[in-house]
N, C-alpha and C positions, 0 to 999 in steps of 0.2 A: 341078479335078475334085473332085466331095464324093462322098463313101465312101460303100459301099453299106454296108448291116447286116450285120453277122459283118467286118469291116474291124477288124482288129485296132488293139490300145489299149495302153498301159503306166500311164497313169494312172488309175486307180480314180475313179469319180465325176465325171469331167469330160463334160461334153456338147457334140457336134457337130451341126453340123446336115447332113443327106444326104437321098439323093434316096427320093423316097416311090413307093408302088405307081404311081401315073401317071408317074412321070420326070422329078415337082417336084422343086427346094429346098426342101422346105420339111416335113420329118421331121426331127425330135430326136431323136439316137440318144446313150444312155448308154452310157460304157463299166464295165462288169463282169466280171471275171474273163478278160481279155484282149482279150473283143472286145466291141465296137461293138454296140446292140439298140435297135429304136425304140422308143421309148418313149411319141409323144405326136406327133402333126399337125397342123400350124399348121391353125388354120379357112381353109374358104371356102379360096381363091385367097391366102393371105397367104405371103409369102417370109418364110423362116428366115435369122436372124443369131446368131451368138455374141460376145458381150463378158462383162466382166469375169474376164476369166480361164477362159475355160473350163468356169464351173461354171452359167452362167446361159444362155440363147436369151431372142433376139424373137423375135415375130410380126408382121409388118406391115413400114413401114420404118421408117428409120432415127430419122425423127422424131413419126411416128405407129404407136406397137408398147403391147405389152402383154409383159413381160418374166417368163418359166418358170423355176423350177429346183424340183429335185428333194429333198424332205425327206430328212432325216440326209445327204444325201448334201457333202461338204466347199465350202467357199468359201473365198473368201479375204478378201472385203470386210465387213468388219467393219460390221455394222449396216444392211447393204445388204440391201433387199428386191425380192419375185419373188412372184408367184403360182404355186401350184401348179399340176401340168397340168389338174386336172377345174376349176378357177379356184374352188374355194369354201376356200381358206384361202390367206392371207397368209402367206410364210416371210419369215423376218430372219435374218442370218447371223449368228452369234453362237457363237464362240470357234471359230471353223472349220468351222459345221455347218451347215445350212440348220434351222431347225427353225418347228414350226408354231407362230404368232406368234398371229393374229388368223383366226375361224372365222367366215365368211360369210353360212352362205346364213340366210336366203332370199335375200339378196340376192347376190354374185358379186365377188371377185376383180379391181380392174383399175388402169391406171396411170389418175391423174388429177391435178387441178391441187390441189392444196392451198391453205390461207386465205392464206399468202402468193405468191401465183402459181407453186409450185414444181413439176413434176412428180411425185408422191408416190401409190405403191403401197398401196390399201386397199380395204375395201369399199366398192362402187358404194355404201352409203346411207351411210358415213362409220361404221357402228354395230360395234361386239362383240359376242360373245358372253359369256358368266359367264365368268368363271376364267381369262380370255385376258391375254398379258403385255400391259401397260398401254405405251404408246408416247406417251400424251397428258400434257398438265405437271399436277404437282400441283395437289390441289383442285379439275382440272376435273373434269366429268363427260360423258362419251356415252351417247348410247341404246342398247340393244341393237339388234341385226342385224332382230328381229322387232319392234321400235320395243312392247317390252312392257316394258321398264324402263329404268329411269335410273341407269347405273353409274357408282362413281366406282374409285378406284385405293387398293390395301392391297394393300399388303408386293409390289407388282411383278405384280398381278394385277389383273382387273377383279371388281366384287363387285357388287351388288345392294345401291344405295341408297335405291331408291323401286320399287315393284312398281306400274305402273298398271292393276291389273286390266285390266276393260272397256275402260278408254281406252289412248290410243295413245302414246308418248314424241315429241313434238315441238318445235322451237324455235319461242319467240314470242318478240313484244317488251313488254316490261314497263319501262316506266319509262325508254323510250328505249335500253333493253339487252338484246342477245338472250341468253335461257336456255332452257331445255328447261323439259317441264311436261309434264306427262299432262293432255292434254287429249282 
């Protein structure tokens, strides 16, 4: 049986997943201050799951999902990321906290495969925002979110290394090698 809302809790910050206004699975409810409050509806028809520990929810199944948790709110998986519930920023867990990693829009929040076939939490266009924590290896650089500039990484941030005015941040091939270029 999964708990309705007001279903009392002991632990602060852990997420269940319970039944929604239709009689779904598929409501995320937080716990605060003892009990249980939804917080956020899977889209569409998708069934709720919880792993890692309590602090995270699916969407979807078990091997096609889109994985939530809740800012400041605690985790346990160190460096492990989740999309917020509105899906326009990236959390990372980091020293027990969920916090806001990487800020999306225009584009959106989701799981996807990464350059080495891994399943890996980012923006659907791969971009940043200015000031966001840097996740990517030294020296590279990404586009921004709004593919208007070319950031690279200082002191664990992202920063503004090329402004392409008018033109747009995208990857070409030059010289047999793909790099970014305001074209």
């Amino acid at each position: 049986r999964y708990p309705d809302r007001g279903f009392a809790c002991d632990r602060t910050g852990s997420l269940l997943c319970g039944t929604s206004s239709a009689g779904a699975t598929n409501a995320a409810l937080y716990c605060d201050n003892g009990a249980y409050s939804k917080v956020f509806e899977c889209p569409g028809l998708q069934s709720c799951f919880v792993f890692q520990g309590n602090d995270e929810i699916g969407c979807g199944t078990t091997t096609n999902y889109t994985p939530y948790a809740k800012a400041n709110a605690p985790c346990g998986a160190e460096n492990a990321a989740g999309c917020s519930f509105a899906k326009d920023i990236v959390l990372i867990c980091i020293s027990g906290r969920w916090v806001e990693a990487i800020h999306c829009p225009p584009s959106n929040c989701d799981l996807l495969t990464n350059s080495v076939g891994q399943p890996s939490v980012q923006c659907a266009n791969g971009g940043y925002s200015v000031g966001d924590i840097c996740s990517f290896s030294g020296g590279g650089v990404v586009c921004s979110t709004d593919l208007t500039k070319i950031l690279s990484c200082s002191n664990g941030r992202t920063v503004v290394l090329r402004d392409c005015g008018s033109l747009h941040c995208a990857r070409v091939n030059q010289n047999g090698q793909t790099v970014l270029a305001c074209q």
